[in-house]
C-alpha positions as CSV (number, residue, x, y, z in Angstrom):
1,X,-11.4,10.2,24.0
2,X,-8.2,10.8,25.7
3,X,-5.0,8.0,24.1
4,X,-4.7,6.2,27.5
5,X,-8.4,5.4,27.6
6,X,-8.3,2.8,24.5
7,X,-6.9,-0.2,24.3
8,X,-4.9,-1.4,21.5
9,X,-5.3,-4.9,20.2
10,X,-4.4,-7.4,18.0
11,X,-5.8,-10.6,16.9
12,X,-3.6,-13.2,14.8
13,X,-3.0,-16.1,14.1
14,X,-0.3,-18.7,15.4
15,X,2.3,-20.5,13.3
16,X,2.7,-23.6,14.8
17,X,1.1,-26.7,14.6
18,X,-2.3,-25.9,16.0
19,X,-3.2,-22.5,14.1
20,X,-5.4,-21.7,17.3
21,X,-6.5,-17.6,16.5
22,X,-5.8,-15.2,19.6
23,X,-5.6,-11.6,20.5
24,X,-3.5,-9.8,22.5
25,X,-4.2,-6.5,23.9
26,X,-1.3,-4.8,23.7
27,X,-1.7,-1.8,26.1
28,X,-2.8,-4.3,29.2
29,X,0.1,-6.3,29.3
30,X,2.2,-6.0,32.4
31,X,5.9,-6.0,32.4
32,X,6.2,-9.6,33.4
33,X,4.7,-11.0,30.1
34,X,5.1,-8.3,27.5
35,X,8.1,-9.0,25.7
36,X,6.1,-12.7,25.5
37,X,3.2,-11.7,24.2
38,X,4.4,-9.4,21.8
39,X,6.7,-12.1,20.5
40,X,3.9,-14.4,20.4
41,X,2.0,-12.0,18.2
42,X,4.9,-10.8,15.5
43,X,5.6,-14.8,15.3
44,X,2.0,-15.0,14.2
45,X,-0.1,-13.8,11.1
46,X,-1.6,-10.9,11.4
47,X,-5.5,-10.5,10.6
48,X,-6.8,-7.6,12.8
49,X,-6.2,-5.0,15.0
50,X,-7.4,-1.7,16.5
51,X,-8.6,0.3,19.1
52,X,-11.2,-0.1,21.5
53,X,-12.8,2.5,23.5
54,X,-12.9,2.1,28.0
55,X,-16.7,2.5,27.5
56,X,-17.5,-0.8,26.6
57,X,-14.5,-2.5,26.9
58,X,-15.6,-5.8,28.7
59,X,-18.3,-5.9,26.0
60,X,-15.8,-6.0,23.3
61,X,-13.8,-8.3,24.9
62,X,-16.8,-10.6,25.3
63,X,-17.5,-9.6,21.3
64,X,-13.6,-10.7,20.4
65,X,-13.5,-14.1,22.7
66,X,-16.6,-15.3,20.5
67,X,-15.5,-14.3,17.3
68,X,-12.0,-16.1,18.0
69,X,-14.0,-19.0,19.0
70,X,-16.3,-18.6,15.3
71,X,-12.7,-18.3,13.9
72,X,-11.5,-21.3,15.8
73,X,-14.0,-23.9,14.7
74,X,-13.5,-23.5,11.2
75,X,-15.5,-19.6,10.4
76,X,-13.7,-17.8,7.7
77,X,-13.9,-14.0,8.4
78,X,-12.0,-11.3,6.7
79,X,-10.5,-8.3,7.9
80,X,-13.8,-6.0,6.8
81,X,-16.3,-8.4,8.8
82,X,-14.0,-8.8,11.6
83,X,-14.6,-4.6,11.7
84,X,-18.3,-5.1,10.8
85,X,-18.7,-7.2,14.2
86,X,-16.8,-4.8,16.4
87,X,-17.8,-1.5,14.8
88,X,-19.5,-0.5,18.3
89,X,-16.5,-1.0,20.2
90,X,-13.6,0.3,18.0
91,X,-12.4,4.2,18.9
């Protein structure tokens, strides 16, 4: 798989008052928001990130809303079964 065929993510964390979990997908973002979003992100804590592959790429994303929802509503996942879930889609 070719470099411009993945897409590189991130999920975090936010700092401020809500703690909401969210990913941004770094290699999507056009030039109107980027500096924004990547702000957003290095403001935040860091608890994943990664590749995915083009294949399956709306399946991932479908895999990484609902584990930020889990995440959101109280789920404690680490790093490893953040992984585990996405292990399909990860290049």
């Amino acid at each position: 798989m070719r470099p411009e065929e993945r897409v590189m993510f991130e999920i975090y964390r936010e700092t401020s008052y809500n703690m909401k979990y969210r990913v941004v997908y770094f290699t999507e973002l056009g030039d109107h928001d980027k500096d924004k979003e990547i702000s957003r992100a290095l403001a935040g804590d860091h608890v994943f990130d990664g590749f995915l592959g083009s294949e399956h790429r709306r399946e991932a994303k479908r895999a990484i809303a609902g584990l930020l929802e889990r995440m959101n509503d109280g789920d404690a996942l680490s790093g490893q079964q953040i992984e585990s879930e996405l292990e399909a889609f990860l290049a």
